[in-house]
TORMAR-530710 format. One record per residue (C-alpha): residue number from 1; residue in three letters; chain; x, y negated, z negated. Coordinates in nm, 2 decimals, padded with zeros to 4 digits. Layout:
! residues N
REC    n  res  chain      c1      c2      c3
REC  NUM  ALA      A       X       Y       Z
...
***
This chain:
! residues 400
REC    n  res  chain      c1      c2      c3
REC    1  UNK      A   04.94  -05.84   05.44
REC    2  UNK      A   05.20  -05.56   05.49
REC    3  UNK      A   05.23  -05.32   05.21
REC    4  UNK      A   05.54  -05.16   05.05
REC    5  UNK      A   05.37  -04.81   05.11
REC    6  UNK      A   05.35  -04.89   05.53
REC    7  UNK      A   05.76  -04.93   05.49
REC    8  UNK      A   05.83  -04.67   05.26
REC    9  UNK      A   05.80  -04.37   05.54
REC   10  UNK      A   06.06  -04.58   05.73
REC   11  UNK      A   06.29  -04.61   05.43
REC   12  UNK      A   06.25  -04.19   05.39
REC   13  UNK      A   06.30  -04.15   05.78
REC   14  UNK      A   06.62  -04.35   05.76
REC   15  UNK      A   06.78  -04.20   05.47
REC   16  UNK      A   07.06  -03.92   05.48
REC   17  UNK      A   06.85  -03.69   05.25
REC   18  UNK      A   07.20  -03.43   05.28
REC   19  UNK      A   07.44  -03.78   05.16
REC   20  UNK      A   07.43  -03.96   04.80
REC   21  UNK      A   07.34  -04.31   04.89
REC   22  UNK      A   07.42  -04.55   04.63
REC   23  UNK      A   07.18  -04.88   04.53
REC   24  UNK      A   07.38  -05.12   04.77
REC   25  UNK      A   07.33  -04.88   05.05
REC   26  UNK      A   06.97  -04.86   04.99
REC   27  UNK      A   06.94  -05.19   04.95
REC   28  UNK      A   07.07  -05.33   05.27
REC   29  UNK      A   06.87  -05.07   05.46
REC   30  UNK      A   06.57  -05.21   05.25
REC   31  UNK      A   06.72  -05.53   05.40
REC   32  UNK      A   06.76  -05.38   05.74
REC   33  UNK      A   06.44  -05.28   05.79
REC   34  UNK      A   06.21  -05.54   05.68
REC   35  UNK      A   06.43  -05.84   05.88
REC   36  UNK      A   06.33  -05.55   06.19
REC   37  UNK      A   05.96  -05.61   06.07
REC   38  UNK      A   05.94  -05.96   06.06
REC   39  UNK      A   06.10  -05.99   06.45
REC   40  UNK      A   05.75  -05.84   06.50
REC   41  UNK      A   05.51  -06.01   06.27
REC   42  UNK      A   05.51  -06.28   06.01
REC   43  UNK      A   05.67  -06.19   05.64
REC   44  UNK      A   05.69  -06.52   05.40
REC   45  UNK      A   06.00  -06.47   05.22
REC   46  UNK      A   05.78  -06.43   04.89
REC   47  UNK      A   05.68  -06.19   05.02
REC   48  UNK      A   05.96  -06.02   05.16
REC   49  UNK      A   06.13  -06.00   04.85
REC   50  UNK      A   05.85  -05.88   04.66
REC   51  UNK      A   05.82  -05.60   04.91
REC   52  UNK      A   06.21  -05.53   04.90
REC   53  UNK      A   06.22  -05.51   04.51
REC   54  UNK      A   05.91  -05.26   04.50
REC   55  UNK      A   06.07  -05.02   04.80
REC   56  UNK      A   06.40  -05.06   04.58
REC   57  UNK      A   06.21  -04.94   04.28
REC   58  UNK      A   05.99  -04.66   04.45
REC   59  UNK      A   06.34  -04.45   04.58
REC   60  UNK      A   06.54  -04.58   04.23
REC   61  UNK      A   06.34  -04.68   03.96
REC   62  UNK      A   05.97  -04.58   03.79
REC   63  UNK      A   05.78  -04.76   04.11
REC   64  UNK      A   05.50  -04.99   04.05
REC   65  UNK      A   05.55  -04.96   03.70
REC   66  UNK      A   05.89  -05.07   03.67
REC   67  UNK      A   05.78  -05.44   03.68
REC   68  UNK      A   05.53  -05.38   03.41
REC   69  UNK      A   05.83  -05.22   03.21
REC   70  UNK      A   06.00  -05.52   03.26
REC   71  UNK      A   05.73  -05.80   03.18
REC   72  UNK      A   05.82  -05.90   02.80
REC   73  UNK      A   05.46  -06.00   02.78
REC   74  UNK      A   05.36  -05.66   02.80
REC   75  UNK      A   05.32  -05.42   02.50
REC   76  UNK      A   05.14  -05.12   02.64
REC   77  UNK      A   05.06  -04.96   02.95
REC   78  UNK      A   04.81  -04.73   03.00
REC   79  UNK      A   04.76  -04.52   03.34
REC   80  UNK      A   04.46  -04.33   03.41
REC   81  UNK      A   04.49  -04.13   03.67
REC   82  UNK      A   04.63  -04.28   04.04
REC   83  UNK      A   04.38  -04.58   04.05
REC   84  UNK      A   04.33  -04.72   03.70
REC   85  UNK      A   04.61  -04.89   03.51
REC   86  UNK      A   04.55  -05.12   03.22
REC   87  UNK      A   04.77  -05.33   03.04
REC   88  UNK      A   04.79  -05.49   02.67
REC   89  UNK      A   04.88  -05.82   02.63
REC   90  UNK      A   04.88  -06.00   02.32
REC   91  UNK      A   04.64  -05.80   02.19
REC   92  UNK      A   04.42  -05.77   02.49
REC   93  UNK      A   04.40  -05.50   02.75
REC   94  UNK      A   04.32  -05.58   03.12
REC   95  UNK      A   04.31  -05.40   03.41
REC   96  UNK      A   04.58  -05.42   03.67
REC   97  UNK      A   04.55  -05.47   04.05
REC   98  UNK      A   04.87  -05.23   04.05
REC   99  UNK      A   04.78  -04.83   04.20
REC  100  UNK      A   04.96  -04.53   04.31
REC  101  UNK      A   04.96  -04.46   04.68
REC  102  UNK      A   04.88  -04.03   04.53
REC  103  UNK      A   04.86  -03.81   04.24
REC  104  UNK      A   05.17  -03.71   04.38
REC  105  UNK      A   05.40  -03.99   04.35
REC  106  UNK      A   05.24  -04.04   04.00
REC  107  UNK      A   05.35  -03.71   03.89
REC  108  UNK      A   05.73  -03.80   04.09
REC  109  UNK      A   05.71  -04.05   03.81
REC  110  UNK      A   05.65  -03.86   03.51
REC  111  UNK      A   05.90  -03.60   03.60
REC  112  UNK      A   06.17  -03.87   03.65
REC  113  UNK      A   06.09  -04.01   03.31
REC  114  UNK      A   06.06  -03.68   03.10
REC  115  UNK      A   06.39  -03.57   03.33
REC  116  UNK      A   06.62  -03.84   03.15
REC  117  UNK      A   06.52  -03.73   02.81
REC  118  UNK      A   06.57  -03.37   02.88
REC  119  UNK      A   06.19  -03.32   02.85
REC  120  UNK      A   05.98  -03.07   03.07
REC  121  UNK      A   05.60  -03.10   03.20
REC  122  UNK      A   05.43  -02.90   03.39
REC  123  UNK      A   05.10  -02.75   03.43
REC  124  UNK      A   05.21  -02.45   03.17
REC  125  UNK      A   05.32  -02.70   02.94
REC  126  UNK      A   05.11  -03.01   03.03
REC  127  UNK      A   05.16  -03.27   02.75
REC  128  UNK      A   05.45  -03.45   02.72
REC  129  UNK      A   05.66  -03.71   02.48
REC  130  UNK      A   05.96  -03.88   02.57
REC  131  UNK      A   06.08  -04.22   02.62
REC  132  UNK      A   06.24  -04.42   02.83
REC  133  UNK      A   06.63  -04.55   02.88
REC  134  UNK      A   06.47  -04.89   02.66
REC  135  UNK      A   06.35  -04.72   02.40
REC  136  UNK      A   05.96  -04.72   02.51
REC  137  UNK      A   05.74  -04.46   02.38
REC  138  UNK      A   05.58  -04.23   02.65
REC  139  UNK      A   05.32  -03.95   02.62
REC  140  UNK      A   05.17  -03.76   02.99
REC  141  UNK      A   04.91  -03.53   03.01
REC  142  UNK      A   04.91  -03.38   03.34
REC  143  UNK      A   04.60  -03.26   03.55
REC  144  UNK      A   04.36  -03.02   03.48
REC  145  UNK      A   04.44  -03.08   03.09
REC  146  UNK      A   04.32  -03.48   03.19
REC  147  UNK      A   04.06  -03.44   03.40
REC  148  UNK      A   04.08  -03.77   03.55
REC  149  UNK      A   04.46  -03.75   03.53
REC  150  UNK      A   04.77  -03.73   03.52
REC  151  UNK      A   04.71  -04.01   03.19
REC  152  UNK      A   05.06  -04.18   03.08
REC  153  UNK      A   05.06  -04.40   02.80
REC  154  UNK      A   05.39  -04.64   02.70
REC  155  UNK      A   05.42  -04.81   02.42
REC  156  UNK      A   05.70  -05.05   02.48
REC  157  UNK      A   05.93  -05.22   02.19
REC  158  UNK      A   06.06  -05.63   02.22
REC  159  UNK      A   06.36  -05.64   02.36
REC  160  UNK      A   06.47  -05.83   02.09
REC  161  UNK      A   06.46  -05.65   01.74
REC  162  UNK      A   06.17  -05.75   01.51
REC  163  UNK      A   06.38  -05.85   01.19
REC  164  UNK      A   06.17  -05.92   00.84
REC  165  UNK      A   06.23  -06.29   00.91
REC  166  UNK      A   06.04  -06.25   01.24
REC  167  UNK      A   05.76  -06.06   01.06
REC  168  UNK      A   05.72  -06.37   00.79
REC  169  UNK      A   05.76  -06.60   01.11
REC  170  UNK      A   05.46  -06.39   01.23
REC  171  UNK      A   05.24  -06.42   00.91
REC  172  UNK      A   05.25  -06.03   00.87
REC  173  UNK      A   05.43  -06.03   00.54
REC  174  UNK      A   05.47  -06.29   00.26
REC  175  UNK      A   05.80  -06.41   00.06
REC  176  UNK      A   05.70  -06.23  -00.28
REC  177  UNK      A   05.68  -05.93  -00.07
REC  178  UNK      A   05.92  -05.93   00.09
REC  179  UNK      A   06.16  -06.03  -00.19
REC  180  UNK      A   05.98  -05.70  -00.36
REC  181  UNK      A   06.04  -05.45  -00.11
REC  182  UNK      A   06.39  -05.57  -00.07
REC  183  UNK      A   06.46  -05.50  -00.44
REC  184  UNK      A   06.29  -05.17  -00.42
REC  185  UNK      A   06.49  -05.02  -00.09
REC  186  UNK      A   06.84  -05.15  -00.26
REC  187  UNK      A   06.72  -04.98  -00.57
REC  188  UNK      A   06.64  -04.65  -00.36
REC  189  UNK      A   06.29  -04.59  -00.41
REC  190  UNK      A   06.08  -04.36  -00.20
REC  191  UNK      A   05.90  -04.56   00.04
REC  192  UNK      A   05.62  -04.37   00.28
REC  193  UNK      A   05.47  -04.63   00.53
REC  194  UNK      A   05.12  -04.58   00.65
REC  195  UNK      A   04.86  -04.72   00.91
REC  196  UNK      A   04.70  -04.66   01.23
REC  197  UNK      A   04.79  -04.64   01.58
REC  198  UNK      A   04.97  -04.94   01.67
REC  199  UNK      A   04.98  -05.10   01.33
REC  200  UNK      A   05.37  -05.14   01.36
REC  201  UNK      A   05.48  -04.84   01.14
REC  202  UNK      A   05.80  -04.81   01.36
REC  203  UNK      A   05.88  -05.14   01.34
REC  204  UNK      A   05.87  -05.24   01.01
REC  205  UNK      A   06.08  -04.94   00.93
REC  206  UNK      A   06.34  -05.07   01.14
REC  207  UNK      A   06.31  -05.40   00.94
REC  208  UNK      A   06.32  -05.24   00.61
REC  209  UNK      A   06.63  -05.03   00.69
REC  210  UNK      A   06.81  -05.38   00.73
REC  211  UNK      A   06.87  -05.36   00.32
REC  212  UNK      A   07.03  -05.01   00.31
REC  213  UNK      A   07.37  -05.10   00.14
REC  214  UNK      A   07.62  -05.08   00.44
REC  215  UNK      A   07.86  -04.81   00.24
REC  216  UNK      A   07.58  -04.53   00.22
REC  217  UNK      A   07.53  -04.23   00.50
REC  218  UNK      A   07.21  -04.21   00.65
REC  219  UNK      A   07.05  -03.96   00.86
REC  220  UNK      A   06.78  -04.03   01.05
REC  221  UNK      A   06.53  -03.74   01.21
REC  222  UNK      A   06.29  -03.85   01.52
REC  223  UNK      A   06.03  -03.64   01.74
REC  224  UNK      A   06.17  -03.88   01.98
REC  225  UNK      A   06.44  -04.16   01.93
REC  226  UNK      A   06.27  -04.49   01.84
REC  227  UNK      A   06.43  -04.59   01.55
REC  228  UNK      A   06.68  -04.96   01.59
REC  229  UNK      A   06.86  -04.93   01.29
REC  230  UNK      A   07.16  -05.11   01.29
REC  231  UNK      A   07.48  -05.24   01.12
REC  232  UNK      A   07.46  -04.89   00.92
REC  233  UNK      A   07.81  -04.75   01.00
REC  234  UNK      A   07.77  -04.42   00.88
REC  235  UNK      A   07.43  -04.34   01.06
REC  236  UNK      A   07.33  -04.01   01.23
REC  237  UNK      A   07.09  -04.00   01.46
REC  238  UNK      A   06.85  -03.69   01.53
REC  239  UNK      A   06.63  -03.56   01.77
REC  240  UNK      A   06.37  -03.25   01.81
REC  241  UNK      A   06.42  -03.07   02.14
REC  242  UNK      A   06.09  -02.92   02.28
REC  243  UNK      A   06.10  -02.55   02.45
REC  244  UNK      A   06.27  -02.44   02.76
REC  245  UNK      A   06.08  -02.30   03.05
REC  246  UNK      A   06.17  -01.95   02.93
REC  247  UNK      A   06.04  -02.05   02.55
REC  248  UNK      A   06.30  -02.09   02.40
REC  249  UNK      A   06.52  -02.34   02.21
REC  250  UNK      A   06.26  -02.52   02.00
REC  251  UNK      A   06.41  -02.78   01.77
REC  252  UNK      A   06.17  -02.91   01.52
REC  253  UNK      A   06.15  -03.18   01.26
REC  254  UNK      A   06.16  -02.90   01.04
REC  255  UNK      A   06.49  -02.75   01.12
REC  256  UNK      A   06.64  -03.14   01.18
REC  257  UNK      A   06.53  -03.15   00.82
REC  258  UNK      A   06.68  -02.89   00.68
REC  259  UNK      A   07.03  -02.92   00.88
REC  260  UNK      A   07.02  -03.28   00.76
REC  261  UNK      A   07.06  -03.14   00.41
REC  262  UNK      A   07.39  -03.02   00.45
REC  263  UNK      A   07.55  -03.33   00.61
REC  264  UNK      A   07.55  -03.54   00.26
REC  265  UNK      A   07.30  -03.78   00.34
REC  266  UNK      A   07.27  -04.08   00.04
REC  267  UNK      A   06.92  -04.13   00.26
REC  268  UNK      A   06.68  -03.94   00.52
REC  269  UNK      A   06.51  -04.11   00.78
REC  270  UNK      A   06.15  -03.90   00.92
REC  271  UNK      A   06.05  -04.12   01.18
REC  272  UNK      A   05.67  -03.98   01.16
REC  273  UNK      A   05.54  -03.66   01.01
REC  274  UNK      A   05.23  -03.55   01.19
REC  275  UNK      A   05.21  -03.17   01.02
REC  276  UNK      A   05.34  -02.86   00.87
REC  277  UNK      A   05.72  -03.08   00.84
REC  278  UNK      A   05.53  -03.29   00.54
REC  279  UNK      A   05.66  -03.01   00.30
REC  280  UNK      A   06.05  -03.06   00.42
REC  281  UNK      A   06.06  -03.42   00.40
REC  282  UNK      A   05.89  -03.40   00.06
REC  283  UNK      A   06.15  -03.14  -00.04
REC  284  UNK      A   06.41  -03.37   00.07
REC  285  UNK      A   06.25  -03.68  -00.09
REC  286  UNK      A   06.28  -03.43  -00.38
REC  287  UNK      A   06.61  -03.32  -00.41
REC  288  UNK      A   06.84  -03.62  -00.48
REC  289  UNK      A   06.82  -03.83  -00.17
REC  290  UNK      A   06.67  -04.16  -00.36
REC  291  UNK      A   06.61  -04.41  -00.10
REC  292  UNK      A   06.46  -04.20   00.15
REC  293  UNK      A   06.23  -04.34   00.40
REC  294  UNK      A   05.91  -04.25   00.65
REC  295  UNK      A   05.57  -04.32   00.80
REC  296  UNK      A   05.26  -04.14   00.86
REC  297  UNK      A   04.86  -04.22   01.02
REC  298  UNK      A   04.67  -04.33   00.83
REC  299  UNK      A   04.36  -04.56   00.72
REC  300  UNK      A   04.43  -04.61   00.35
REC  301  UNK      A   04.68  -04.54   00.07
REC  302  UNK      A   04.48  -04.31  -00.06
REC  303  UNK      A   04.39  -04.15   00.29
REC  304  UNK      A   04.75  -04.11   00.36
REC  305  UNK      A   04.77  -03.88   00.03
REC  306  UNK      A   04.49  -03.68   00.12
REC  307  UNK      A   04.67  -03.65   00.46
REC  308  UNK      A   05.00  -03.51   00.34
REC  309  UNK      A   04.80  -03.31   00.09
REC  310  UNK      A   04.68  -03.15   00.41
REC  311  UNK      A   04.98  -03.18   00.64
REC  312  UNK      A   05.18  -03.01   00.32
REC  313  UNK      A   04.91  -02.70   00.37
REC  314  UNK      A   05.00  -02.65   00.72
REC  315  UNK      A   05.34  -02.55   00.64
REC  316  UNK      A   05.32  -02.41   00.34
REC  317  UNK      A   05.05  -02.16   00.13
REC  318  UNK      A   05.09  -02.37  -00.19
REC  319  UNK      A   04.84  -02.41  -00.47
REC  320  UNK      A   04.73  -02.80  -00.43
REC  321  UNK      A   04.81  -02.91  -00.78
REC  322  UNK      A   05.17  -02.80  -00.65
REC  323  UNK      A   05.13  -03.00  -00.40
REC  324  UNK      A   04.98  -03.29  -00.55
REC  325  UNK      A   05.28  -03.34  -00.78
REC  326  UNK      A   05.55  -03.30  -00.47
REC  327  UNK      A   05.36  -03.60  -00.38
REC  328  UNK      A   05.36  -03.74  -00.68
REC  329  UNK      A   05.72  -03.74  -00.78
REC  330  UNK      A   05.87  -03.72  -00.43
REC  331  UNK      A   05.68  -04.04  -00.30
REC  332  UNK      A   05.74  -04.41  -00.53
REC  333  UNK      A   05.56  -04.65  -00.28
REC  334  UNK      A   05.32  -04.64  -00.03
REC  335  UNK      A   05.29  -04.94   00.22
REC  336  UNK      A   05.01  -04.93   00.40
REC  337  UNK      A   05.02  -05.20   00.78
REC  338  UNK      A   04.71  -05.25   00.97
REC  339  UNK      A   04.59  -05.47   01.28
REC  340  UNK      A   04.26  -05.68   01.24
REC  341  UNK      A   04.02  -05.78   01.43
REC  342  UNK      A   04.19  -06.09   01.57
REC  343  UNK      A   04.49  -05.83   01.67
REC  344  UNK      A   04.73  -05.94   01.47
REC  345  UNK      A   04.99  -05.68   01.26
REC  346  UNK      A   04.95  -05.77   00.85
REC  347  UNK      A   05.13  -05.53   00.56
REC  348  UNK      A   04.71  -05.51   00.38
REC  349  UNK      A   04.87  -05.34   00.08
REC  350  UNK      A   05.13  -05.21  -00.14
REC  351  UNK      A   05.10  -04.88  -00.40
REC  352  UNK      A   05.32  -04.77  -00.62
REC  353  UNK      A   05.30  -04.35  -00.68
REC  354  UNK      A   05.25  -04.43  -01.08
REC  355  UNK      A   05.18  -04.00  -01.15
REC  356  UNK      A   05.00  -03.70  -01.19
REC  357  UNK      A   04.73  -03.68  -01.43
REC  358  UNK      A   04.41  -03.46  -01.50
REC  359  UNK      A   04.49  -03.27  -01.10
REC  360  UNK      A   04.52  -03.69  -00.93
REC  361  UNK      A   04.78  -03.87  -00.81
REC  362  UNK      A   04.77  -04.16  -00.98
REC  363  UNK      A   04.79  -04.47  -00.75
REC  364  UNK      A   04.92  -04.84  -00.89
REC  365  UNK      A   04.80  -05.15  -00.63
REC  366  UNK      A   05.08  -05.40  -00.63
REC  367  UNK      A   04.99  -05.63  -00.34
REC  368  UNK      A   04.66  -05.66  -00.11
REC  369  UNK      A   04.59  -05.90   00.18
REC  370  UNK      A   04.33  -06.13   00.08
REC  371  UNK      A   04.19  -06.31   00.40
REC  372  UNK      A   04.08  -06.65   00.33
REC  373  UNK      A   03.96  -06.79   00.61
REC  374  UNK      A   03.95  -06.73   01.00
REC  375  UNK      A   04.13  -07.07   01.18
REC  376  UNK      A   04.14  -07.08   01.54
REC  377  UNK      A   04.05  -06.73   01.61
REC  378  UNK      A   04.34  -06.65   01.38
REC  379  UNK      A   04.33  -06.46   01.03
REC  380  UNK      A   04.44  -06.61   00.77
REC  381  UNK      A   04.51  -06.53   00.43
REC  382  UNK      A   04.75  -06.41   00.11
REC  383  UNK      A   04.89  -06.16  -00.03
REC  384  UNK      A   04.75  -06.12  -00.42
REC  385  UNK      A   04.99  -05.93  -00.65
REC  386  UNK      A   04.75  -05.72  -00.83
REC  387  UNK      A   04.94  -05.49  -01.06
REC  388  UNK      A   05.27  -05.45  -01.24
REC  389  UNK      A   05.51  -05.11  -01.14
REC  390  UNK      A   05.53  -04.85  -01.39
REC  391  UNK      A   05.83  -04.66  -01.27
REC  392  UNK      A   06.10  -04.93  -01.32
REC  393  UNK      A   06.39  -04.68  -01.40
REC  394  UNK      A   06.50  -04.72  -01.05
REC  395  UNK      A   06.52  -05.09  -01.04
REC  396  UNK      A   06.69  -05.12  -01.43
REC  397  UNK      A   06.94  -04.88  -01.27
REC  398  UNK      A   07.03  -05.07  -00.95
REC  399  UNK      A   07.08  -05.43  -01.23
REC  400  UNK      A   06.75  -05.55  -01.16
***
């Protein structure tokens, strides 16, 4: 069976390297070449446009992985090294028949994707975030930081935008819920939103933001631009800039945080805080911008507090009952996703920030998943209102 990498040697020989040769030029000599090839030997025409689509995407597009990128079934992709790629699928990961012809043409890759976001990698600087023209995640590690590398990892988004209707659709949220949170993001509250890796933080963000009032100006602040927030006229968008080769230029969250302070935002947007920028986006969570909105790792409401406790301490030499009560009356709610064991994506629980008291935040549960019974392989359950919120000042204010 012939291979696109016997024909791509041909395709190099043949091209002008000195001309610009645009995608219908390409694509006939594609053409050309492999009607010359079947004069000679046997190409179904399965085949032969299988083999013409992955030459077309080796010269223009991310090679072998651009028809992963484009499979809607897909949800992550996960390279290790030339030989080993692995794909999730509903929840599952399998291994792909899909390889590399080198290390170098894997690295070709990486550079073209970091390239269009105005990232750099290289072995002086060998990890890497950006994304790609769809709004996919990527992180890179290049060799010898990955031993068995380079390692790419993409976490891709649906093509269509996951809306809270799609989420009760999915059995991820329930009505009370929802109708609660709804109340509580017109009525500007706080709202941190935690969970692990892959729990849908960035997603039900995006679905949450869909109940900003339309007249308000938000300001939204990414390490890299994954945020779909939409039908928000007055929306800016930001993004941190990594150092140039030189080592310079930095932009961090930090200083996206602090410049977003002076464009009158009603609301600030932190996509994800990771470290020392815990202490802006409390300070901005602080100062008057009601409403405000992010997300964080990790495994529990009150994990996620001990978290920022720490993240907080990382930027900032602060006594921790100072920090405590930043917490305390920067943060209202905490939502908290997860993904059990059957793979599904459920909101497990929802706490109100209810205080400071004695040197602890106070924590209020309002909701918990309560899994009932397992059908099918599928979880099921409800979500149990367990408590009553304390801070309704908010909500009296916005006529609720």
């Amino acid at each position: 069976m012939l291979k696109a990498e016997q024909l791509h040697e041909e395709v190099l020989a043949h091209l002008d390297l000195t001309a610009e040769v645009d995608d219908e030029e390409l694509l006939e000599l594609i053409h050309q070449l492999l009607e010359k090839r079947s004069r000679t030997e046997f190409i179904p025409l399965q085949e032969k446009a299988a083999l013409g689509k992955e030459l077309f995407n080796a010269f223009r597009k991310l090679d072998i992985l651009q028809e992963l990128i484009e499979d809607e079934s897909v949800t992550e992709i996960m390279i290790n090294g030339v030989e080993n790629i692995f794909i999730e699928k509903e929840g599952k990961i399998f291994l792909s028949d899909k390889k590399f012809v080198s290390r170098g043409k894997l690295e070709d890759v990486i550079q073209q994707m970091v390239a269009d976001c105005n990232r750099i990698v290289n072995e002086a600087s060998p990890i890497v975030d950006a994304r790609l023209k769809d709004g996919s995640r990527v992180n890179a590690v290049l060799y010898p930081t990955a031993l068995n590398g380079p390692i790419v990892t993409i976490r891709k988004f649906p093509n269509q935008r996951i809306t809270m209707e799609k989420l009760l659709k999915l059995g991820a949220i329930g009505w009370e819920v929802v109708e609660f949170l709804v109340r509580l993001v017109r009525a500007k509250y706080n709202i941190f939103i935690s969970g692990g890796t892959g729990s849908g933080k960035t997603t039900f963000l995006n679905a949450l933001s869909d109940y900003i009032p339309k007249d308000e100006r938000i300001i939204t602040i990414e390490d890299n631009a994954e945020l779909q927030i939409r039908r928000l006229p007055n929306l800016v968008r930001l993004e941190a800039r990594n150092a140039n080769v030189e080592g310079t230029g930095e932009i961090t969250i930090r200083d996206l945080i602090k410049a977003a302070l002076r464009m009158r935002p009603d609301r600030i947007i932190v996509g994800e805080v990771r470290g020392k920028e815990a202490i802006d986006m409390l300070q901005a969570f602080n100062t008057g911008h009601d409403g405000s909105l992010s997300t964080g790792h990790g495994n529990s409401p009150r994990d996620m507090v001990s978290r920022l406790e720490t993240m907080v301490l990382m930027g900032m030499e602060l006594p921790l009952p100072a920090v405590e009560r930043q917490i305390a009356s920067g943060i209202d709610i905490l939502v908290h996703l997860g993904r059990l064991r059957d793979k599904s994506r459920k909101l497990l629980e929802i706490v109100e920030v209810a205080g400071y008291e004695k040197g602890e935040i106070l924590l209020n549960p309002l909701f918990s998943f309560r899994e009932t019974e397992a059908c099918s392989g599928r979880i099921q359950g409800d979500w149990v209102k367990c408590g009553e919120l304390i801070k309704k000042e908010k909500l009296l204010a916005a006529g609720y």
